[in-house]
Residue frames as qw, qx, qy, qz and C-alpha x, y, z in Angstrom:
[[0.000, 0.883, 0.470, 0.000, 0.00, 0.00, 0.00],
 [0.206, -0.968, -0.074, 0.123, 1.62, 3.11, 1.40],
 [0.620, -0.392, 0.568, 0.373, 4.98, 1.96, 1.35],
 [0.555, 0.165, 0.583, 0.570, 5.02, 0.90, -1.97],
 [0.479, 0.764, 0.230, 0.366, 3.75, 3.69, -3.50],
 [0.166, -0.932, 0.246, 0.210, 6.15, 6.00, -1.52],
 [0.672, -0.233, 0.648, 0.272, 9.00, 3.37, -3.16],
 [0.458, 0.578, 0.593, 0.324, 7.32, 4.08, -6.61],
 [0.183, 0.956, 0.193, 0.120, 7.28, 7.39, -6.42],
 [0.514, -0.744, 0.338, 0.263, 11.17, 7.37, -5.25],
 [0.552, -0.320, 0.636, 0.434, 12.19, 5.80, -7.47],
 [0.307, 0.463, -0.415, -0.720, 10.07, 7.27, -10.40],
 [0.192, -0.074, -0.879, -0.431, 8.43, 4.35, -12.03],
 [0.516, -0.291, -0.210, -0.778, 4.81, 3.48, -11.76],
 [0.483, -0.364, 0.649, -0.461, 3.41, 1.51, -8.74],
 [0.890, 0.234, 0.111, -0.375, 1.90, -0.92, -10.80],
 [0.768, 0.373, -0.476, 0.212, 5.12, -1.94, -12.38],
 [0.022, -0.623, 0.632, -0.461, 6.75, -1.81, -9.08],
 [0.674, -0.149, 0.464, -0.555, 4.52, -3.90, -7.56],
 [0.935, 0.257, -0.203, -0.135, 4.80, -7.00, -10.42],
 [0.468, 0.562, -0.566, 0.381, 8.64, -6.38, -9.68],
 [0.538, -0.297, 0.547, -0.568, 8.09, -6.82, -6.04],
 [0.887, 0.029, 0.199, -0.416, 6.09, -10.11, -6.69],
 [0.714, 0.547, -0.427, 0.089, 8.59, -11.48, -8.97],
 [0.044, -0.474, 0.744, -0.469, 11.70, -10.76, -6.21],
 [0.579, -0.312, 0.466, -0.591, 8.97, -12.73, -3.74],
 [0.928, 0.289, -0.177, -0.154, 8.61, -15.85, -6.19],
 [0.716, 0.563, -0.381, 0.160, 12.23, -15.97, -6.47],
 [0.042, -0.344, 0.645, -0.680, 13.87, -14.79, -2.65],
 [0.479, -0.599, -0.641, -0.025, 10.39, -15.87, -1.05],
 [0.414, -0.860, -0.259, -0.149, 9.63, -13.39, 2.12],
 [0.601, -0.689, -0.175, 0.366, 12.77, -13.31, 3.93],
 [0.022, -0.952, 0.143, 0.271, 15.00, -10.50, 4.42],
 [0.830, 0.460, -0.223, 0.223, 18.79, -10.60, 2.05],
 [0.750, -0.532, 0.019, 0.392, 21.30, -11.43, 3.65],
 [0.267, 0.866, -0.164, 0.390, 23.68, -8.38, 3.04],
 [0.687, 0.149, -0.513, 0.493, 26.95, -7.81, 4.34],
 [0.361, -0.608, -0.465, 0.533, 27.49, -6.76, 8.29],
 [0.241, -0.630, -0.165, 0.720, 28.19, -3.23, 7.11],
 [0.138, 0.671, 0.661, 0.307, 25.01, -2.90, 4.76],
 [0.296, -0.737, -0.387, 0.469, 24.03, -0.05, 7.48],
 [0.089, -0.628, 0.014, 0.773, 26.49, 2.70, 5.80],
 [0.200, 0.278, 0.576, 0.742, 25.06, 2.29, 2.36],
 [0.011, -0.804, -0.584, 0.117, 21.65, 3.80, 3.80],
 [0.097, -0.756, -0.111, 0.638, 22.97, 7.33, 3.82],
 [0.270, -0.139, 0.649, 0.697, 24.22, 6.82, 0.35],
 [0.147, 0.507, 0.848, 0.045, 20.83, 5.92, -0.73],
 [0.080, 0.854, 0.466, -0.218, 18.65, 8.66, 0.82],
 [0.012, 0.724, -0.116, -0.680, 21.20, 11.41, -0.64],
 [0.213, -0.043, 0.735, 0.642, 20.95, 9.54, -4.06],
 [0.052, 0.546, 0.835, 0.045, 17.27, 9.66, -3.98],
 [0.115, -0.794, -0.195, 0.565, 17.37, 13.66, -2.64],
 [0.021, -0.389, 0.410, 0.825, 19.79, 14.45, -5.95],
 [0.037, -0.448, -0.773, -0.447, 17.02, 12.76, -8.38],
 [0.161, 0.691, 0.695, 0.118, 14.46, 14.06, -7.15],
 [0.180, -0.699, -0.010, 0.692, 16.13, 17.69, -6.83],
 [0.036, 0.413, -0.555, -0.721, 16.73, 16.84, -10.68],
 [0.696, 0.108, 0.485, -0.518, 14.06, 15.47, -11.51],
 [0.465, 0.449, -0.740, -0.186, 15.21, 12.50, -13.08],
 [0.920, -0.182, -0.199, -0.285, 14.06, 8.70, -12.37],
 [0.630, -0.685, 0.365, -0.001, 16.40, 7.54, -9.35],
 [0.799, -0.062, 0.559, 0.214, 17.42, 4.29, -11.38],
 [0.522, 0.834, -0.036, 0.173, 17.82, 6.64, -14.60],
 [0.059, -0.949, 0.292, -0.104, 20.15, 8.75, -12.99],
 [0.606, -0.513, 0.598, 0.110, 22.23, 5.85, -11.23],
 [0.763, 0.398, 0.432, 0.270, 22.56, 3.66, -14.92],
 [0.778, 0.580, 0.055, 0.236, 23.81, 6.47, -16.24],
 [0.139, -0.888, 0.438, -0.034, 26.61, 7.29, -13.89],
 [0.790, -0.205, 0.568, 0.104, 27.53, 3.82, -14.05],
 [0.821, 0.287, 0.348, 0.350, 27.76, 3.61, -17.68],
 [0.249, 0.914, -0.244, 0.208, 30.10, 6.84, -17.85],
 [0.277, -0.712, 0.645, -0.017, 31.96, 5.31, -15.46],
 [0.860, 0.227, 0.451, 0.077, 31.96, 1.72, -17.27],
 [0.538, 0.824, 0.069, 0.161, 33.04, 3.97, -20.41],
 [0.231, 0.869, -0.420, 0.125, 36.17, 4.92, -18.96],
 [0.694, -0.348, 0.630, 0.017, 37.60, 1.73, -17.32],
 [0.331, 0.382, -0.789, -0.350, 39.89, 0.09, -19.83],
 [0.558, 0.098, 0.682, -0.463, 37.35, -2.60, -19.57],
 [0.085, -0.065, 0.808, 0.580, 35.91, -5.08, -22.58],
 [0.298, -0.137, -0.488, -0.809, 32.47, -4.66, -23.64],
 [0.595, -0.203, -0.777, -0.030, 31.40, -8.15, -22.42],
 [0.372, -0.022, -0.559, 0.741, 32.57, -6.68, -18.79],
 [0.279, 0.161, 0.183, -0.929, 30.82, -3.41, -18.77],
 [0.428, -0.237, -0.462, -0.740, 27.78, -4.84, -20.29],
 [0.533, -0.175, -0.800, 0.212, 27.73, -7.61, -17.74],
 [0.220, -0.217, -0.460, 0.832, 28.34, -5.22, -14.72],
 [0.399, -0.099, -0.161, -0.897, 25.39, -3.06, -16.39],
 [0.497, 0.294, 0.704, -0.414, 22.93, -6.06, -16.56],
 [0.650, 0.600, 0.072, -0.461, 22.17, -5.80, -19.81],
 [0.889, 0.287, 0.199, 0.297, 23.67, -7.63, -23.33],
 [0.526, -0.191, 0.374, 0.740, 26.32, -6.48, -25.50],
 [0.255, 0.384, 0.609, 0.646, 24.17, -5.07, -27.92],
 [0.288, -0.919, -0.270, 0.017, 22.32, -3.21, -25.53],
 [0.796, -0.322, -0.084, 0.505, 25.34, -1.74, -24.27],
 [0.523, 0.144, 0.339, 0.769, 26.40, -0.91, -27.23],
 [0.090, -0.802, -0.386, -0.446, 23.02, 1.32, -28.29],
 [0.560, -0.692, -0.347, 0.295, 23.62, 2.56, -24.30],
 [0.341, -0.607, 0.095, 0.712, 27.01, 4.16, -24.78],
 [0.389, 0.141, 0.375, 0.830, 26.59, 5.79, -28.35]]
C-alpha cells in the first residue's frame, strides 16, 4: 500500500510496475530478508542522498544511477562483455547505451 507507492514514487516508475517487480523478487527470494553484508548499514545514507539528488533533478532515481555507471563503465579500460555484464544488460544493448 503506502509503502510501496512511496518506493514508486522514489524511485520514479509506476506503482503498478513496481509492484509486479516486487512479486517477482517474492517468487524468487520468497519473504525473507537478504542477507547483506554486516556493514550494509552505511550504504543507507548513500541511498537517501541519491534519492534527494534525483528528485532535486528530476530524473528517475534508477535513470540517474545507470547512467553514472555507464560513464563510469566507459572509462575503465574494460571489454564490452565486462561493462555490459556489470550493467545487466547484453552487448548489444550496451552498445546502443554508450553511443
Amino acid at each position: 500500500g503506502h509503502v510501496l507507492n512511496r518506493a514508486a514514487a522514489a524511485l520514479a516508475v509506476p506503482e503498478s510496475t513496481l509492484r509486479r517487480k516486487v512479486l517477482r523478487i517474492r517468487e524468487i527470494y520468497g519473504d525473507d530478508a537478504p542477507v547483506r553484508p554486516a556493514d550494509w548499514h552505511a550504504a543507507t545514507p548513500l541511498l537517501e542522498v541519491l534519492c534527494q539528488i534525483a528528485e532535486a533533478q528530476q530524473t528517475p532515481l534508477l535513470d540517474m544511477v545507470a547512467q553514472h555507471l555507464l560513464t563510469e563503465l566507459e572509462r575503465r579500460p574494460i571489454s564490452r562483455k565486462a561493462a555490459a555484464t556489470l550493467l545487466g544488460v547484453s552487448v548489444p544493448t550496451y552498445r546502443r547505451l554508450s553511443t
